[in-house]
C-alpha positions in Angstrom: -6.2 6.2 0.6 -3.3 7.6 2.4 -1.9 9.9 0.0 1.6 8.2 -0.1 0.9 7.6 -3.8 3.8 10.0 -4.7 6.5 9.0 -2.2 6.3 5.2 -3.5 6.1 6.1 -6.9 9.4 8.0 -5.9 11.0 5.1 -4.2 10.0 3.1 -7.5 11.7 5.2 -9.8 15.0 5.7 -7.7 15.5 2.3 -7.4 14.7 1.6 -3.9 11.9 -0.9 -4.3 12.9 -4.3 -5.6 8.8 -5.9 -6.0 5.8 -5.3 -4.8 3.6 -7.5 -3.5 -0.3 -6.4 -2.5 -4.1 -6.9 -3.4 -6.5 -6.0 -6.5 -7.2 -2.9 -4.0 -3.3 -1.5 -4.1 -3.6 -1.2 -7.7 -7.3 -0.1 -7.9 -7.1 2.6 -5.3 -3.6 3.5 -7.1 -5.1 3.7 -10.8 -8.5 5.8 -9.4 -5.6 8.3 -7.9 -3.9 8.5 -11.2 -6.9 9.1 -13.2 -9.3 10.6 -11.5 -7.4 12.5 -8.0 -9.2 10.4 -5.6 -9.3 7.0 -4.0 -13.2 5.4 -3.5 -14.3 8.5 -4.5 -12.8 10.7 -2.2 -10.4 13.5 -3.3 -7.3 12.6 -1.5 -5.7 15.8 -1.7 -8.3 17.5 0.7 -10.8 14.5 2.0 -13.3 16.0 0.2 -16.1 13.6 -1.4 -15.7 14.5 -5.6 -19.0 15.2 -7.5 -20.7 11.5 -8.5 -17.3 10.2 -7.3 -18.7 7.0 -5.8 -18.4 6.4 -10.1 -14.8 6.4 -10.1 -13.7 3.0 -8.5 -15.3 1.0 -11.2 -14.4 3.6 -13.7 -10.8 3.3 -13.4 -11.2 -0.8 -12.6 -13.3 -0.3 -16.2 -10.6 1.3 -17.9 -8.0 -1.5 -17.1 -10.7 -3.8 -18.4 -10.8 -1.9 -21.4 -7.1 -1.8 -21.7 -6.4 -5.3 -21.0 -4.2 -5.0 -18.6 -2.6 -2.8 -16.1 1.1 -2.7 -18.5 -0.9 -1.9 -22.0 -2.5 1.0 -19.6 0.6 2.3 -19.7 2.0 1.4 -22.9 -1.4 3.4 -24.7 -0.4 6.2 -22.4 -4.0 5.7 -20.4 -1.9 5.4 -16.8 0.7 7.8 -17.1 1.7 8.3 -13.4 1.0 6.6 -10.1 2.5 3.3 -8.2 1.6 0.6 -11.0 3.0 3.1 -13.8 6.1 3.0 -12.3 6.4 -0.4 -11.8 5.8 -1.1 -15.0 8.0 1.8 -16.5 10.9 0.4 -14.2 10.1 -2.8 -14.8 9.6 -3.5 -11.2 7.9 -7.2 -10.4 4.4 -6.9 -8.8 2.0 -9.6 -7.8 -1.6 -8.9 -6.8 -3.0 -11.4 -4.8 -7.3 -11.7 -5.4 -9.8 -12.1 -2.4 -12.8 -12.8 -2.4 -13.8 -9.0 -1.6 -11.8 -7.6 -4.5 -14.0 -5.2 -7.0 -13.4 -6.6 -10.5 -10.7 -7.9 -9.8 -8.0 -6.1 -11.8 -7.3 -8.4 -14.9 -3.5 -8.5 -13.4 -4.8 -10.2 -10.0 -4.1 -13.3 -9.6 -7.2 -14.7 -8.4 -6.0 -19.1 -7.4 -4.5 -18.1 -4.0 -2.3 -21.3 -4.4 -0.7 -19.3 -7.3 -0.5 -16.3 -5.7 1.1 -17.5 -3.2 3.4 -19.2 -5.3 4.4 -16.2 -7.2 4.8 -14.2 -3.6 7.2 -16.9 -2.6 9.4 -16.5 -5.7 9.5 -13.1 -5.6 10.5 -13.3 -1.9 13.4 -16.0 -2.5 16.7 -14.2 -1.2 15.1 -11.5 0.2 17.2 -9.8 3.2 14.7 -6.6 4.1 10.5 -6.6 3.9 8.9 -3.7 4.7 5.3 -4.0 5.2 3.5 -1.1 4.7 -0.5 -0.8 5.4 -2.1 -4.0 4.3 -2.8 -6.0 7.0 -3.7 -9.4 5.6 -1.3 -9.3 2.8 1.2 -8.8 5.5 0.1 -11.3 7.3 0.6 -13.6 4.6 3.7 -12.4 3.3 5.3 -13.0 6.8 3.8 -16.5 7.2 6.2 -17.2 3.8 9.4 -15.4 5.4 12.1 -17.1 7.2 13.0 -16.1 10.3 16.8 -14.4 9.4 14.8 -12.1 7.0 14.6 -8.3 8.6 11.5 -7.1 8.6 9.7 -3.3 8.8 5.9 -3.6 10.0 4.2 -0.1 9.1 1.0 -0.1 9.9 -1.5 2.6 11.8 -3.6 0.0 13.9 -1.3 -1.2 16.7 -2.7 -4.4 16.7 -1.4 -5.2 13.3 2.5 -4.2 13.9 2.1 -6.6 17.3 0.5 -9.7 15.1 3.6 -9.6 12.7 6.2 -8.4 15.4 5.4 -11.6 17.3 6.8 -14.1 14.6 9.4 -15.0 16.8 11.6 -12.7 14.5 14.3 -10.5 16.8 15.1 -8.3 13.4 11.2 -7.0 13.3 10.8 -3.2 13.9 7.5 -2.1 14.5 6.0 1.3 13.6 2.5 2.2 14.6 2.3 5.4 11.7 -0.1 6.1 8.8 1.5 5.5 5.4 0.6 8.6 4.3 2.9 10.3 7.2 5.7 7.6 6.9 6.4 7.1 3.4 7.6 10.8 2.8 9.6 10.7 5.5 11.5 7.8 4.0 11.4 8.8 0.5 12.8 12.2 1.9 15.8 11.0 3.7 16.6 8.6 1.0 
């Protein structure tokens, strides 16, 4: 919702991100963008509601049905830009975790959390930096599998969040209270 779409698809495609690990809603909200300019509706380039936009969440979670999957999105050229495209395109590992709120969920979301987890974990193995960028419970998670010599980058706008996963007893932990969409250019920028 954040508008940060373009920043991580540029950190994606410079190299910079090594996995990505997030929710049906990630991928969803990423995929409406890419098709349709908005996220739940909402044209994210101005706030704006679209016309009959409220259609467009289970339009694009539709098309990924219809596809069969996020990668043959992109390999029939129906996702050509956006967060998941690059992943794919660069081969970058994602896992997307299910919920029980999830719309759909996404045929990619891995819906037995004891799975899920289990595919976090192994992409987390030897990790030496996390950033954790707007996603509360996934970040929650996520730092519940970490060990404690692991650096970690909580980005988050309610201050609350950053606190919860400061206080793992990490000392490497910085905490920024920041909207995505105002952080994530700033890195892609300076990197």
């Amino acid at each position: 919702h954040t508008g940060a779409t373009e920043s991580v698809s540029t950190l994606i495609r410079h190299g910079y991100i090594d996995a990505v690990l997030a929710g049906n809603a990630l991928a969803v909200h990423d995929i409406e963008y890419a098709m349709l300019g908005t996220s739940l509706g909402m044209n994210i380039r101005d706030g704006t509601l679209a016309v009959r936009g409220h259609r467009n969440h289970m339009e694009a979670i539709n098309a990924v049905f219809k596809a069969g999957s996020i990668e043959k999105m992109v390999k029939s050229k129906k996702l050509t830009r956006g967060i998941m495209y690059e992943c794919v395109k660069k081969k970058v590992p994602f896992v997307l975790a299910g919920s029980l709120r999830d719309d759909g969920p996404l045929p990619d979301v891995i819906t037995d959390v004891e799975l899920a987890q289990k595919k976090y974990k192994e992409i987390l193995k030897g990790a030496s930096l996390v950033i954790m960028v707007a996603t509360m419970l996934h970040s929650i998670a996520t730092g519940n599998m970490l060990p404690a010599n692991v650096k970690v980058i909580v980005v988050d706008i309610n201050q609350p969040t950053v606190t919860k996963l400061m206080d793992r007893g990490t000392w490497q932990a910085l905490g920024i209270v920041s909207d995505a969409g105002a952080f994530l250019p700033l890195v892609a920028k300076e990197l």
